[in-house]
C-alpha positions in Angstrom: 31.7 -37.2 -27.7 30.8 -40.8 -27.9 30.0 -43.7 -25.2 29.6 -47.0 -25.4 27.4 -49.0 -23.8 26.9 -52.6 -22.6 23.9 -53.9 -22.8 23.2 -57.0 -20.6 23.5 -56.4 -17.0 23.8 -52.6 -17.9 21.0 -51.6 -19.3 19.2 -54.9 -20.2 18.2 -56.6 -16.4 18.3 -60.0 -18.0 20.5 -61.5 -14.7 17.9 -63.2 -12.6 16.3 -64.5 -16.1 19.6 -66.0 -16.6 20.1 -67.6 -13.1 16.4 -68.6 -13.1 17.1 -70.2 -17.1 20.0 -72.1 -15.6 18.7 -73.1 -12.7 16.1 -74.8 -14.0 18.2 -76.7 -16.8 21.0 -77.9 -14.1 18.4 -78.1 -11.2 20.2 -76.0 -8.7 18.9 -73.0 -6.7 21.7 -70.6 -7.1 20.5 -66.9 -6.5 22.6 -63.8 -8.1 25.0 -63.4 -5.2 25.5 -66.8 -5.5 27.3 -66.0 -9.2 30.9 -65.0 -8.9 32.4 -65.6 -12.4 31.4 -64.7 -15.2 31.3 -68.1 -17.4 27.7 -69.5 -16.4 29.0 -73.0 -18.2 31.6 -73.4 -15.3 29.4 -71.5 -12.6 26.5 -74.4 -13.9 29.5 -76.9 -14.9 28.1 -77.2 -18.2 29.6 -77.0 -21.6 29.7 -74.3 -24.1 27.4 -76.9 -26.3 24.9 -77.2 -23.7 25.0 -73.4 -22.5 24.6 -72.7 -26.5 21.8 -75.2 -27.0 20.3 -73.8 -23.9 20.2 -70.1 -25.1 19.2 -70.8 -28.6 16.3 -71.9 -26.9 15.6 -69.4 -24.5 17.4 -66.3 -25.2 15.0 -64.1 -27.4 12.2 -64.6 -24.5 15.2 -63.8 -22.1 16.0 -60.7 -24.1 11.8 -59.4 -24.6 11.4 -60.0 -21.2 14.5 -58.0 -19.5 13.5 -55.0 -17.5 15.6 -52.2 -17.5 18.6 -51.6 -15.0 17.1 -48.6 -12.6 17.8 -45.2 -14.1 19.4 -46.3 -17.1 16.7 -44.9 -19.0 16.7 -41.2 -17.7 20.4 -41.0 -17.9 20.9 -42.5 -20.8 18.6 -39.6 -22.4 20.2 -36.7 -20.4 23.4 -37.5 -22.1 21.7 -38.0 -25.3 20.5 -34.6 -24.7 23.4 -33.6 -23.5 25.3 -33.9 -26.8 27.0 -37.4 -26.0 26.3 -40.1 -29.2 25.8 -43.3 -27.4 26.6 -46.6 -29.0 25.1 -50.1 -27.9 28.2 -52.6 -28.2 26.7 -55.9 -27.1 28.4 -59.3 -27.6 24.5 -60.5 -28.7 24.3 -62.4 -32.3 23.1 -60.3 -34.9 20.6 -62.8 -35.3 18.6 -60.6 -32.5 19.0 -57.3 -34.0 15.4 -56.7 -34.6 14.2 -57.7 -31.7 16.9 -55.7 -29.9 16.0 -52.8 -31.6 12.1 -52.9 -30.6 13.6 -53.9 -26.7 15.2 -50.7 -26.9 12.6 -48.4 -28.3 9.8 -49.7 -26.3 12.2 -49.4 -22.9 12.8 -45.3 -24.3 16.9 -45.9 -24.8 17.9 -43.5 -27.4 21.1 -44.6 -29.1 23.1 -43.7 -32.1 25.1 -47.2 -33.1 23.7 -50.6 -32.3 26.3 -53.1 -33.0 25.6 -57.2 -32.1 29.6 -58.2 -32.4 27.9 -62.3 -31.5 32.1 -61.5 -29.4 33.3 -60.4 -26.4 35.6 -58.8 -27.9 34.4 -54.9 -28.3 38.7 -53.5 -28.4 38.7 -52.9 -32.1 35.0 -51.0 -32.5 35.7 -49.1 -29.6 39.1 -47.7 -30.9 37.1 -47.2 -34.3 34.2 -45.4 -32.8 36.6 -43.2 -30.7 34.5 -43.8 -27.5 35.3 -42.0 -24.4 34.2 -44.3 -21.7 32.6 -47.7 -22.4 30.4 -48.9 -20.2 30.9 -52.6 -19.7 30.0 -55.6 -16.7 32.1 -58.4 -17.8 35.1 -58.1 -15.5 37.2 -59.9 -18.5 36.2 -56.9 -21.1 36.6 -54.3 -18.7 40.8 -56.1 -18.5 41.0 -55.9 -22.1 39.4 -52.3 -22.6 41.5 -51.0 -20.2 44.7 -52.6 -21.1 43.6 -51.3 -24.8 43.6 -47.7 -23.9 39.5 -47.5 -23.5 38.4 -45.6 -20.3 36.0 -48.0 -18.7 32.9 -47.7 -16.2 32.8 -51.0 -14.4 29.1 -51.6 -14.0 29.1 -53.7 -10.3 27.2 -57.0 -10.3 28.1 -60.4 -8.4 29.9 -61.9 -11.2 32.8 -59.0 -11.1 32.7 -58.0 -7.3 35.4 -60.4 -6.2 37.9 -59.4 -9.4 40.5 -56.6 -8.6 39.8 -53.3 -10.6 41.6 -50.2 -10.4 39.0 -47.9 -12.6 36.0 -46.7 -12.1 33.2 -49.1 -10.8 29.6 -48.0 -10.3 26.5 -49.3 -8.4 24.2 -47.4 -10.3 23.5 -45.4 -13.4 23.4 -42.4 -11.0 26.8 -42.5 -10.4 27.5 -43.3 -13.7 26.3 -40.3 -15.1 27.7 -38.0 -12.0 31.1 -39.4 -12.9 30.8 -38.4 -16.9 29.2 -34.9 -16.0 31.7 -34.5 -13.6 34.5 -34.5 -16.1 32.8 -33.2 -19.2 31.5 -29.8 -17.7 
């Protein structure tokens, strides 16, 4: 049995380092709640230059400095041990592998795949891979996985609260795992 997982904003808690990032580039004082879309260049009305620009600069600090997501950890590992493979599909350059691979072993997050598609588009590798769920909290993906025949866990956070989704959305890794032991018993 194989997941896929997210990792930013699922497992990675890189969204305040985000807001803070662009905050301080556009000057504004927006908090999470305040971010209701996805796209930081039109929450920030900046272009895809300047949000690029922006993260070359600051993403690798952005990405060592991420906490973990509460519980993502300890449940992640139960269904490691539980049999499930678990594969890290993050739309990250590959240019941050390595230092994607040490955030990951020094947070504990066992994982059998690590795949940096630099895309949002994760369809394809996660027909290939055969994953059960994926575990995703771009509203935008989640559409796409979905209409593609992936079962997704909508992962809840400001930026997909106000979109319309039929599936399965989840506060916490808690409930995420309760909703994959629940119908793999």
């Amino acid at each position: 049995m194989r997941i896929g997982i997210d990792l930013d904003g699922t497992v990675a808690d890189n969204f305040d380092l985000l807001v803070d990032t662009f905050n301080a580039y556009c000057g504004k004082l927006l908090q999470g709640k305040d971010i209701k879309q996805y796209s930081l260049c039109k929450t920030y009305n900046i272009s895809e230059q300047e949000f690029n620009e922006l993260m070359d600069q600051k993403e690798e600090g952005i990405i060592t400095s991420s906490p973990l997501i509460p519980l993502a950890r300890e449940k992640i590992n139960r269904l490691v041990e539980e049999g499930w493979e678990v594969h890290i599909i993050t739309a990250r350059h590959p240019k941050y592998k390595e230092i994607t691979e040490n955030w990951l072993q020094n947070k504990g997050i066992p994982y059998t795949g690590l795949h940096l598609l630099n895309s949002h588009d994760k369809l394809d590798l996660c027909r290939e891979l055969e994953v059960r769920y994926m575990v995703e909290d771009n509203i935008h993906n989640a559409y796409q996985l979905d209409d593609g025949g992936v079962n997704v866990i909508l992962f809840e956070a400001p930026h997909n609260q106000c979109w319309p989704w039929q599936g399965i959305r989840c506060h916490s890794w808690a409930e995420i795992y309760r909703i994959i032991d629940n119908r793999y018993k």
